[in-house]
C-alpha positions in Angstrom: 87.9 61.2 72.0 84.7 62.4 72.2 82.0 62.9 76.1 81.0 58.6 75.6 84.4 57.4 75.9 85.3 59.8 78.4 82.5 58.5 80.8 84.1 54.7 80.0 87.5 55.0 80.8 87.0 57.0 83.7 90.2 59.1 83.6 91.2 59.9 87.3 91.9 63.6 87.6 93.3 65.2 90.5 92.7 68.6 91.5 95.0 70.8 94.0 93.5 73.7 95.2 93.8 75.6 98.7 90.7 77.6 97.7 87.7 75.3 98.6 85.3 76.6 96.8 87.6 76.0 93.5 87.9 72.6 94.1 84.3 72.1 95.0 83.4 74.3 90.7 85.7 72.1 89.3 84.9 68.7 90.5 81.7 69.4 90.4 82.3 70.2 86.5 84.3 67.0 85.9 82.6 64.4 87.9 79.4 65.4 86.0 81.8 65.2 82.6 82.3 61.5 83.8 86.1 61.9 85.4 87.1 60.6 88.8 87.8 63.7 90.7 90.2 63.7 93.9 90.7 66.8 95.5 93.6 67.9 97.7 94.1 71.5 99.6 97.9 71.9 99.6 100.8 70.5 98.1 102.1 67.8 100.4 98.1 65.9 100.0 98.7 66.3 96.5 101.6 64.4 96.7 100.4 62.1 99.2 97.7 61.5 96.8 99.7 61.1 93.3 101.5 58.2 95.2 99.2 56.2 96.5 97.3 56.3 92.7 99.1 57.9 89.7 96.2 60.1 88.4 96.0 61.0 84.7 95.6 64.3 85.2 96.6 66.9 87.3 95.1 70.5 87.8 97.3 73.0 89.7 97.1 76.2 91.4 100.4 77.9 91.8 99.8 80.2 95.1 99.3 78.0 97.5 100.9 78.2 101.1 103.8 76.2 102.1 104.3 74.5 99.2 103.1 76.8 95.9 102.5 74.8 92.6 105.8 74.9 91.4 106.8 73.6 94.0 104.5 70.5 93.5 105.3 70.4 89.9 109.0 69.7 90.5 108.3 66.9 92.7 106.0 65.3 90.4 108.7 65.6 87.3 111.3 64.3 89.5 109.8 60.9 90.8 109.8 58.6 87.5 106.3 57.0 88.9 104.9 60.0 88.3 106.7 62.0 85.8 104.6 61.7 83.2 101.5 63.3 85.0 100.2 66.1 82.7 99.9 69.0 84.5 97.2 71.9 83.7 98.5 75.1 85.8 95.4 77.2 87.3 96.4 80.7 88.6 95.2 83.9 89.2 99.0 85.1 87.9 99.1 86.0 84.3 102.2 87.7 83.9 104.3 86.4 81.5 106.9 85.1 83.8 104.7 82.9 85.7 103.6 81.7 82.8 106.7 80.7 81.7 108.0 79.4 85.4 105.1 76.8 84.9 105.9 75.5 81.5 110.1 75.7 83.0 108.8 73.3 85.9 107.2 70.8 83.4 103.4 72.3 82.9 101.7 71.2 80.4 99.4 73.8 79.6 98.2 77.3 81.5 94.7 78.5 82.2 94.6 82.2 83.9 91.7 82.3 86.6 89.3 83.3 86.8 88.9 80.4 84.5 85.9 79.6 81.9 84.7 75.9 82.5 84.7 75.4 78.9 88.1 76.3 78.7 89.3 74.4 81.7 87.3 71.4 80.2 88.6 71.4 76.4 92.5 71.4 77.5 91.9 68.5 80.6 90.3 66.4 77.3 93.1 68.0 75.3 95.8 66.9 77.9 93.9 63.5 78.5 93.4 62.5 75.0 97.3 63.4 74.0 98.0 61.0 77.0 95.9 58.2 75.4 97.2 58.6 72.1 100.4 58.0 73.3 99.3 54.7 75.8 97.5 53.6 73.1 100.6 53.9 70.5 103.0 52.3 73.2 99.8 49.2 73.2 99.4 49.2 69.4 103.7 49.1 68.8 104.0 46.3 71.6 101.1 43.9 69.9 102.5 44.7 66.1 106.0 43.4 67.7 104.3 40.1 69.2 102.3 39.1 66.3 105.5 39.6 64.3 107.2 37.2 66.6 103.9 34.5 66.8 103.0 34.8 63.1 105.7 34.9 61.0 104.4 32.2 58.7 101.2 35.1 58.1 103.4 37.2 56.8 101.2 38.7 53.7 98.0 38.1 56.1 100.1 40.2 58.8 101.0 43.1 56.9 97.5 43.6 55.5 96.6 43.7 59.3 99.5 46.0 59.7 98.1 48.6 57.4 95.3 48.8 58.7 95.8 49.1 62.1 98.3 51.8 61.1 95.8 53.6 58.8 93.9 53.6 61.9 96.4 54.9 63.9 97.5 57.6 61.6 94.0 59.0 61.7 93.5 58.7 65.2 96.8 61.1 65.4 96.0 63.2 63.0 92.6 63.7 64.8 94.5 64.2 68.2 96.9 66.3 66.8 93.9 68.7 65.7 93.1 68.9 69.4 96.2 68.9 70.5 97.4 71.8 68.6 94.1 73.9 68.6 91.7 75.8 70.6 88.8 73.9 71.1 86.5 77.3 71.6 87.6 79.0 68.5 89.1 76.7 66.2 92.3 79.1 66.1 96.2 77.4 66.7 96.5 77.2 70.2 99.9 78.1 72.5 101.4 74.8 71.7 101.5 75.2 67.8 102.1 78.7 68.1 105.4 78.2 70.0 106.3 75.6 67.5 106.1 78.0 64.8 107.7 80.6 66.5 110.8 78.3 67.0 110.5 77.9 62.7 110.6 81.9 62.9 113.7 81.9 64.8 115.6 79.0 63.3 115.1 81.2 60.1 116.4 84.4 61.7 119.5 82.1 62.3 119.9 81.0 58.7 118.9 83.4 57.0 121.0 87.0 57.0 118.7 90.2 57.5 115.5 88.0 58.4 113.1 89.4 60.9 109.9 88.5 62.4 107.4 90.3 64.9 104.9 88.6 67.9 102.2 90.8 68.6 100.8 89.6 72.0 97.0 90.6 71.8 94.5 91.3 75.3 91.2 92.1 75.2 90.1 95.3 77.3 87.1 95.2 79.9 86.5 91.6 79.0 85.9 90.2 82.3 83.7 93.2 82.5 81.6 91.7 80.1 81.5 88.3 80.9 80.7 88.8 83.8 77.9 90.9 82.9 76.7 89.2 80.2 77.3 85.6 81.1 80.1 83.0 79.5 78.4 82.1 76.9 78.1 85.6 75.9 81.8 85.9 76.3 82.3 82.4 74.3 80.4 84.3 71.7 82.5 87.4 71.6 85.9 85.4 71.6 84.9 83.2 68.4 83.5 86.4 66.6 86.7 88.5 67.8 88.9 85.9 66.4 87.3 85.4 62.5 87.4 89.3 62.7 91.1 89.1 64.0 91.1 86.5 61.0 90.3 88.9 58.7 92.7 91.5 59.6 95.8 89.8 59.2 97.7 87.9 55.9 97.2 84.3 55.6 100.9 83.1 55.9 101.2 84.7 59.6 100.0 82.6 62.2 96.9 83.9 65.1 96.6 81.7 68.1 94.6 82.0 71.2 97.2 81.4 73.9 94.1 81.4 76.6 91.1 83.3 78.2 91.0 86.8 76.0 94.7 86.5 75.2 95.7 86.3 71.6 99.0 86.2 69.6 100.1 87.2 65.9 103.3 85.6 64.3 104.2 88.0 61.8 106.8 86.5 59.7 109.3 87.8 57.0 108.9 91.5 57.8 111.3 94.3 56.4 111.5 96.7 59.3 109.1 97.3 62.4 106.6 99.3 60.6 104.9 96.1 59.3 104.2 95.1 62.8 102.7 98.4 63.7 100.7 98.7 60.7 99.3 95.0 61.1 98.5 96.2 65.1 96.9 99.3 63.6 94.6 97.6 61.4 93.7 95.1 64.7 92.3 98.0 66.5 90.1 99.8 63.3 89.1 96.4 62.5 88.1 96.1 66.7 86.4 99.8 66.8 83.5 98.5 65.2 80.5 96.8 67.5 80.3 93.2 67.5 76.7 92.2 66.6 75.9 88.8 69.0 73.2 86.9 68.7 71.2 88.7 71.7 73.6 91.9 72.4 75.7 94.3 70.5 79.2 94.7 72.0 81.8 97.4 71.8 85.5 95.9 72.9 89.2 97.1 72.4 92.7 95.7 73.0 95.9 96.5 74.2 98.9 95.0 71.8 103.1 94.6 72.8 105.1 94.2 70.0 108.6 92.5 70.2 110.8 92.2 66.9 112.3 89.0 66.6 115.6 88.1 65.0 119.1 86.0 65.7 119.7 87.8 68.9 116.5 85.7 70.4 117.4 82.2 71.9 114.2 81.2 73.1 110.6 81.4 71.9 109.7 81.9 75.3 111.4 85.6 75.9 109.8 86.8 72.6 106.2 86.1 73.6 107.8 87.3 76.9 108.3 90.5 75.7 105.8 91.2 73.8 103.5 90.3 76.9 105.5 93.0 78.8 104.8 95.3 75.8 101.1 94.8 75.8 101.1 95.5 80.0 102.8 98.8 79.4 100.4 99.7 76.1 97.6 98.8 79.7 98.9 101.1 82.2 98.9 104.1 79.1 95.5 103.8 78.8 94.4 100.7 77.2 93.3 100.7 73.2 97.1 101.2 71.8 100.7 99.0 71.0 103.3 99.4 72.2 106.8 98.1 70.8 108.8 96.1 73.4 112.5 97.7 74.6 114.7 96.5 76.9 113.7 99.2 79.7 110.6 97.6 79.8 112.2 94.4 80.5 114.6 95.6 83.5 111.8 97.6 84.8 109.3 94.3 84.7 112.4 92.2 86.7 112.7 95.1 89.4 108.9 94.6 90.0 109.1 90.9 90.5 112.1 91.5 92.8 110.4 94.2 94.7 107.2 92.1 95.2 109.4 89.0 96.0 111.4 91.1 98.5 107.7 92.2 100.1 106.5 89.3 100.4 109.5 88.5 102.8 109.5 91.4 104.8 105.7 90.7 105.4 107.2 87.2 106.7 110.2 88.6 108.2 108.8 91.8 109.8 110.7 94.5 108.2 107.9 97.3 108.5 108.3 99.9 111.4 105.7 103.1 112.0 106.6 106.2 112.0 104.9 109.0 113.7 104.0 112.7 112.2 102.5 115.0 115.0 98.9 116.6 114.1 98.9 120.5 115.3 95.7 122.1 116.9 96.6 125.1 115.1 94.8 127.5 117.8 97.0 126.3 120.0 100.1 125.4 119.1 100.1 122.2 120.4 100.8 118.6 119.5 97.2 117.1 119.4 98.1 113.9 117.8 100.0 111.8 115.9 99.3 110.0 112.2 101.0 106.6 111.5 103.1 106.2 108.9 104.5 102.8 107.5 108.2 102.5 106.2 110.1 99.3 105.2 113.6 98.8 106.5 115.2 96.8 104.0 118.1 94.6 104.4 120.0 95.8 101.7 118.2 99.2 100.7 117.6 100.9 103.8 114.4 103.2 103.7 112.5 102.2 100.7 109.8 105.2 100.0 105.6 104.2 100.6 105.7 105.7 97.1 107.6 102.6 95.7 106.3 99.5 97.6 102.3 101.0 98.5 101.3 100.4 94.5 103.2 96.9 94.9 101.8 96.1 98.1 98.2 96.8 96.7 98.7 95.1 93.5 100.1 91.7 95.2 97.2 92.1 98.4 100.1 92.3 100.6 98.5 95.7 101.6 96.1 93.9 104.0 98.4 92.1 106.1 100.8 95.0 106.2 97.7 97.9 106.8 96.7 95.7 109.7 100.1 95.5 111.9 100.6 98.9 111.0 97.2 99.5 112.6 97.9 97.0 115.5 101.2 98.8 116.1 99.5 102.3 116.2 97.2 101.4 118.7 99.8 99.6 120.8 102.3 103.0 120.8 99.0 105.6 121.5 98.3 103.1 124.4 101.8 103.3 125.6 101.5 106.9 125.4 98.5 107.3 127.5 99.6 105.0 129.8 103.0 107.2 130.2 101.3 109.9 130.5 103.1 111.7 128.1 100.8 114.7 128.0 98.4 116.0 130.1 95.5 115.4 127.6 94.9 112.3 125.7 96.6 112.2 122.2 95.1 110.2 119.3 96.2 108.5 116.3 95.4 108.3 112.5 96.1 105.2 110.7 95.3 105.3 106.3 93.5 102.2 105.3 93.8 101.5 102.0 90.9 100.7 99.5 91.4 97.1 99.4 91.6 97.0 103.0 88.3 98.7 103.7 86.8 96.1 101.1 87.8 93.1 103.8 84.6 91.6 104.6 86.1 91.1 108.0 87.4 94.5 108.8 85.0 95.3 111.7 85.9 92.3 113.4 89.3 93.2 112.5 89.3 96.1 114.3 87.9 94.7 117.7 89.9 92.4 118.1 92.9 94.9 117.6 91.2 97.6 119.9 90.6 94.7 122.2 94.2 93.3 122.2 95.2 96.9 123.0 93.3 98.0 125.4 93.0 101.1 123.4 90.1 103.6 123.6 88.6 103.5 120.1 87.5 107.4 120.5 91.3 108.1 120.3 91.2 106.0 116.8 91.1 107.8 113.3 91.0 106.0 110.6 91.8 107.6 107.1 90.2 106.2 103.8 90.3 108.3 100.7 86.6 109.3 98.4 87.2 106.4 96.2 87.6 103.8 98.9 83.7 104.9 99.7 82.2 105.7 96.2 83.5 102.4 95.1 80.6 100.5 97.0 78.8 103.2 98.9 76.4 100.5 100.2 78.8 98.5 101.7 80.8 101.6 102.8 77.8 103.1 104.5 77.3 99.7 106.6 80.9 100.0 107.6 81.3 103.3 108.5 77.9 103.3 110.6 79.3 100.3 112.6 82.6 102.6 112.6 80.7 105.2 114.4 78.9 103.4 116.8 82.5 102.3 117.8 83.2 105.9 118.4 85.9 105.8 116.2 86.4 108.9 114.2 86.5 109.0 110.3 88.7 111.5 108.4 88.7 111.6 104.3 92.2 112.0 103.0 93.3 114.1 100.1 89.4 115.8 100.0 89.1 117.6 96.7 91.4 115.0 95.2 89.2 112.1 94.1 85.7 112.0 93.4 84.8 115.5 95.8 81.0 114.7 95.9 79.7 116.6 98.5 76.3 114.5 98.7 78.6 111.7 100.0 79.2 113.7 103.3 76.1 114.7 104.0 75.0 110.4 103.3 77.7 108.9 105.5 79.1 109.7 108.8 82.8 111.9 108.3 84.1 113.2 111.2 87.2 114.7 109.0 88.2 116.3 105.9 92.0 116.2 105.1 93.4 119.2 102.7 95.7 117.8 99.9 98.9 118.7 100.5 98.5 120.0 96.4 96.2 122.6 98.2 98.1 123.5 101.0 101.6 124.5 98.2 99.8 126.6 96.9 99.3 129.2 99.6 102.0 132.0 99.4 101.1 134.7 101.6 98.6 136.1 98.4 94.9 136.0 98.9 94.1 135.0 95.4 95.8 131.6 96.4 93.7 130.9 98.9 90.4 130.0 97.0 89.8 126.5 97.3 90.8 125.8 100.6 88.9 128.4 101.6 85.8 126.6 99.8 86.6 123.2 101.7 86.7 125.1 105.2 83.5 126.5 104.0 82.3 122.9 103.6 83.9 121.6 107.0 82.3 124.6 109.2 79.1 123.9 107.9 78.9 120.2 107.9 80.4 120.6 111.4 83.8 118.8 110.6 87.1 119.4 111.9 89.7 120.2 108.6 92.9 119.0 108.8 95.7 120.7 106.5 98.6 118.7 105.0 101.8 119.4 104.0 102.1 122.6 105.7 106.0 123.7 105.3 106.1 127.7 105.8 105.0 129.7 108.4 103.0 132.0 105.5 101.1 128.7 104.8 100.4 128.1 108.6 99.8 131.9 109.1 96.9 131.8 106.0 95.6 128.6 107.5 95.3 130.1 111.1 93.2 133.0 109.3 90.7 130.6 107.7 90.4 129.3 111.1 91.8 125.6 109.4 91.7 123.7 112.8 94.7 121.0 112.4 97.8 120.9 110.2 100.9 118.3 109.6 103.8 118.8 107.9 108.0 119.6 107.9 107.3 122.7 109.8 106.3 121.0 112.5 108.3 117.8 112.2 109.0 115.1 109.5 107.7 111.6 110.5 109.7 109.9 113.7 110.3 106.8 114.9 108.5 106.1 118.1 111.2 107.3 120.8 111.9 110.6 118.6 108.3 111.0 118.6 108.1 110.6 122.4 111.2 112.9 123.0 109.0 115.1 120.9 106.0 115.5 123.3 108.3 115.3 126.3 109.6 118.7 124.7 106.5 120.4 124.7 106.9 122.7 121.4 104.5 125.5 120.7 104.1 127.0 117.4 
């Protein structure tokens, strides 16, 4: 089918989307493509919408409030009127098991955002066409019956007719099936033919005694990087060379596919023992160390590969590209440019992260967090001068679960911005409290961490306000922590933010100093009130001058910056006594006091302790 009769037949595709400005790219795209767009923001329009017209085409995001794609999905497959609606998933989610989730639900195909517009256009007319071919065969079956029944006398005239109208057909489907089972971009098999050969490979594993095969799941490294750099078609470029030199590097009889985006996948078939699949993944990355030479740029790239052997143990094609795709993640997080062979660890340990993040995203709902409170020491005097908030999750089944465990999920998912700002909310509340009690004599303050995607927020100032605001909470009793990186990663922004910060009066500490990037022009550029010692620093101290070098450098910096230093971790009384003689003004740590719950913190300052 090729742009002309697209125009004609004015295919009705509608698009589901609770991001507006997605909807408003991709009917912009279509409509200009000739389609008849419809947009809806949430499942339940969507649905509204597929039954007052049956569209031809459906694109799907999957997170979505309320009702989330899947969701949607199953309602469509389950209502006969509009069952046979292809759907085209659009997600930011490409871990394998979403992927899988949305081909389980009845998904037709999968495009990971952010999305290329030539991509998301080549599988809707893949999708549409593949729908037509099969209207069209329904039409072509249904008039071949009728003029059987009307012109039976014809006979020899009618089956002349016949062959040609099925000659016709037959090429049509052959031509289809070339799209259908293909990546328009690169010319490679697409997902759809490469799962149908993987089910060959593991129909053979179950005939055939001894027979193995591998799936080497294939992701480019930095390539967002460079197309959005260099522009799509740049990247359009890259992906066609990257896959005739991917071409080169592997045997004939195995089979390469593009699953999507800069995602890739090897069928290695017939193999003796693993050692074929790591050689054929070690000649993938020589072949990839060379540049690729574009028509206007020369272009370095590298992959990460996962590796799963298949054999008889395998019941579906999906858990082998499943596994691989959890191989290639770990080969990611190792350092990018390597394989890694799949194991069943990595499996278990991919499951406990979906279940963690799942069980997150209901505590967020259900309110599982509660602060805790670790006391900040004026080390000349002893005294309790404030407190730093700490967020734990109370969890149903688990108890405690450690910041350590669900701080690197809560980032990853975005979680961390909902959860940093009731944490913040609920530290401003308690110091109010406190002031109001009159707890001490002299007004306590409070630190609160905000995490690097948090201090991204566009809206954090306002934010902020508004929290102070609901409060009633002086802000010059307010520090907030953010580490070097959270500034260094867009020190213009940063330096708008913290300025607004400080016209607030609220103070600004950096956390683990020494830690992360340690450029000292930084402090002297933007307005830190506070540098925090790494608790790293702070073990080290053991009563022997030698160990005291680099904290002693940082108080060098603090004193003559005029900052306050604020020493973590503290745990022994040598450590505090070695701090008190670099004249270190605050510490935290076990010596004083673990972090508390509220009351126990309050019991804490009603008590007065000196040390």
């Amino acid at each position: 089918m090729d742009g002309n009769q697209v125009s004609i037949v004015q295919e009705d595709i509608l698009i589901v989307d609770d991001n507006p400005d997605n909807l408003r790219l991709l009917s912009k795209m279509l409509t200009k493509k000739g389609y008849h767009v419809r947009k809806a923001l949430n499942g339940q329009m969507a649905l509204t919408a597929a039954q007052a017209v049956v569209p031809d085409l459906v694109l799907l995001d999957i997170m979505m409030p309320e009702m989330d794609g899947y969701e949607v999905c199953t309602h469509l497959k389950a209502d006969p009127k509009t069952a046979e609606i292809p759907v085209i998933f659009l997600s930011a989610l490409s871990d394998a098991f979403d992927k899988v989730k949305a081909f389980a639900v009845g998904g037709a195909d999968y495009v990971v955002k952010p999305f290329q517009l030539g991509e998301v256009l080549a599988r809707v007319q893949n999708q549409l066409a593949l729908r037509a071919a099969e209207l069209e065969k329904k039409q072509l079956n249904s008039q071949l019956e009728e003029r059987v029944k009307e012109r039976t006398y014809q006979l020899q005239a009618a089956n002349s007719e016949l062959k040609r109208e099925i000659g016709e057909r037959k090429l049509l489907e052959k031509q289809l099936l070339r799209m259908a089972l293909h990546d328009a971009l690169t010319g490679l098999p697409n997902r759809v033919l490469f799962m149908e050969r993987l089910v060959q490979a593991l129909n053979c594993s179950k005939e055939v005694k001894g027979y193995q095969f591998a799936v080497l799941f294939l992701d480019c490294d930095r390539f967002k990087v460079i197309n959005d750099s260099l522009g799509h078609p740049v990247g359009d470029e890259l992906l066609i060379a990257l896959a005739r030199r991917l071409e080169k590097s592997l045997n004939p009889k195995n089979t390469l596919a593009r699953l999507g985006g800069d995602e890739f996948a090897v069928l290695i078939v017939d193999i003796e023992n693993i050692a074929t699949a790591t050689k054929s993944a070690e000649l993938i990355l020589q072949g990839l160390a060379l540049p690729f030479q574009l028509k206007r740029y020369e272009v370095f790239i590298n992959a990460s590969i996962g590796i799963a052997v298949g054999n008889f143990n395998y019941e579906q094609p999906e858990h082998l590209l499943r596994d691989a795709d959890t191989a290639m993640y770990r080969a990611k997080n190792l350092g990018k440019g390597q394989y890694q062979i799949f194991d069943p660890a990595m499996h278990d340990a991919a499951l406990k992260v979906l279940q963690l993040e799942n069980d997150l995203r209901r505590a967020v709902n259900q309110q599982e967090f509660i602060v805790y409170y670790q006391p900040i020491i004026a080390l000349s005097s002893g005294r309790i001068f404030g407190f730093e908030a700490l967020v734990r999750w109370r969890h149903p089944q688990q108890g405690l679960v450690s910041p350590a465990l669900f701080i690197p999920a809560a980032e990853e998912t975005g979680l961390i911005n909902s959860i940093g700002k009731w944490v913040l909310q609920e530290a401003c509340r308690q110091l109010r409290l406190w002031h109001q009690e009159q707890v001490t004599n002299y007004p306590l303050t409070m630190s609160v961490n905000l995490s690097v995607r948090q201090f991204a927020q566009p809206d954090l100032i306002e934010q902020i306000d508004q929290i102070l605001t609901q409060t009633q909470l002086n802000p010059q009793y307010l520090k907030l922590e953010i580490t070097e990186s959270a500034i260094m990663e867009n020190a213009k922004s940063a330096a708008v933010i913290l300025q607004k910060l400080r016209e607030r009066h609220i103070q600004l500490s950096i956390d683990d100093f020494g830690t992360g990037y340690s450029s000292l022009s930084y402090l002297h550029s933007f307005p830190v009130d506070n540098l925090k010692i790494d608790r790293s620093f702070v073990q080290r101290l053991d009563g022997k001058p030698e160990n005291m070098g680099l904290i002693s450098a940082i108080m060098s910096i603090s004193q003559a910056l005029g900052m306050n230093a604020i020493a973590e971790g503290i745990e022994t009384r040598e450590q505090l006594a070695q701090l008190r003689s670099l004249n270190c003004h605050f510490g935290q740590g076990y010596l004083f006091s673990k972090p508390l719950e509220a009351t126990a913190a309050r019991n804490l300052i009603l008590s007065a302790p000196r040390w």
